[in-house]
C-alpha positions as CSV (number, residue, x, y, z in Angstrom):
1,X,0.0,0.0,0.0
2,X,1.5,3.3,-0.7
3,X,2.0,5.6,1.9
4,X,-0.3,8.5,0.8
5,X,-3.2,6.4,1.2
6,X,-2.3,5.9,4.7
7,X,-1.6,9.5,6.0
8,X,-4.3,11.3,7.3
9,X,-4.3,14.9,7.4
10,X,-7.8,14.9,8.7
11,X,-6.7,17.4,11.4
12,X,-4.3,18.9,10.2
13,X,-2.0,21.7,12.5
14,X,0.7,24.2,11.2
15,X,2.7,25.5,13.7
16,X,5.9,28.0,14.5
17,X,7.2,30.5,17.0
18,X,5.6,33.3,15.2
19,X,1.8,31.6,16.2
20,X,2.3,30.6,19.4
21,X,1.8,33.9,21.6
22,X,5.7,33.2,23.2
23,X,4.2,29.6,24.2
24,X,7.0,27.0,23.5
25,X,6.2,24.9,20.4
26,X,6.6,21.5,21.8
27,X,4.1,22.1,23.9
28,X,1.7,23.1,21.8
29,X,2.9,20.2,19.5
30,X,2.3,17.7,22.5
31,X,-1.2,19.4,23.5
32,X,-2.3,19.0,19.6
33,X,-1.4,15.6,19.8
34,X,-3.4,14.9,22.8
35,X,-6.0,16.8,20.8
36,X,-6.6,14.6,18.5
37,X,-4.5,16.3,15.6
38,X,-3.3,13.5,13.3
39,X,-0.7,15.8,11.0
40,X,1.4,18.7,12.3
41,X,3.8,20.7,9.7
42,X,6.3,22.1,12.4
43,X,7.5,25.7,10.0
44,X,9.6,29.0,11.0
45,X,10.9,31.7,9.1
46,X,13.0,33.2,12.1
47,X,14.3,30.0,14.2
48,X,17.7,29.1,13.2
49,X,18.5,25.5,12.9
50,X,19.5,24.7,16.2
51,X,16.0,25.5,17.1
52,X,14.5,23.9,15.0
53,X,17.1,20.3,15.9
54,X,16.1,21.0,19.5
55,X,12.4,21.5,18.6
56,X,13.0,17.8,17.2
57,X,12.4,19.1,13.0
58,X,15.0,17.4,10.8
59,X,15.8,18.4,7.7
């Protein structure tokens, strides 16, 4: 089976530092999670890329 057809971006979150009100990202990641949310597209135009290692993004 290929993969798209199992991927479900029913609930889908986007999410970076410049949306989260100066809340830290993995939280809100964990609390969307929890949520229910079953895709999250983790972006940033301003975090440099030891934020976004440490935020757990790879590239």
């Amino acid at each position: 089976m290929r993969i798209i057809k199992k991927l479900d971006i029913s609930k889908y979150l986007v999410i970076g530092p410049e949306n989260t009100k100066g809340r830290p990202v993995a939280t809100i990641i964990k609390d969307a999670v929890n949520a229910g949310f079953t895709c999250i597209q983790i972006r940033s135009k301003v975090a440099s890329d030891s934020a976004n290692a440490s935020s757990g993004r790879s590239h």
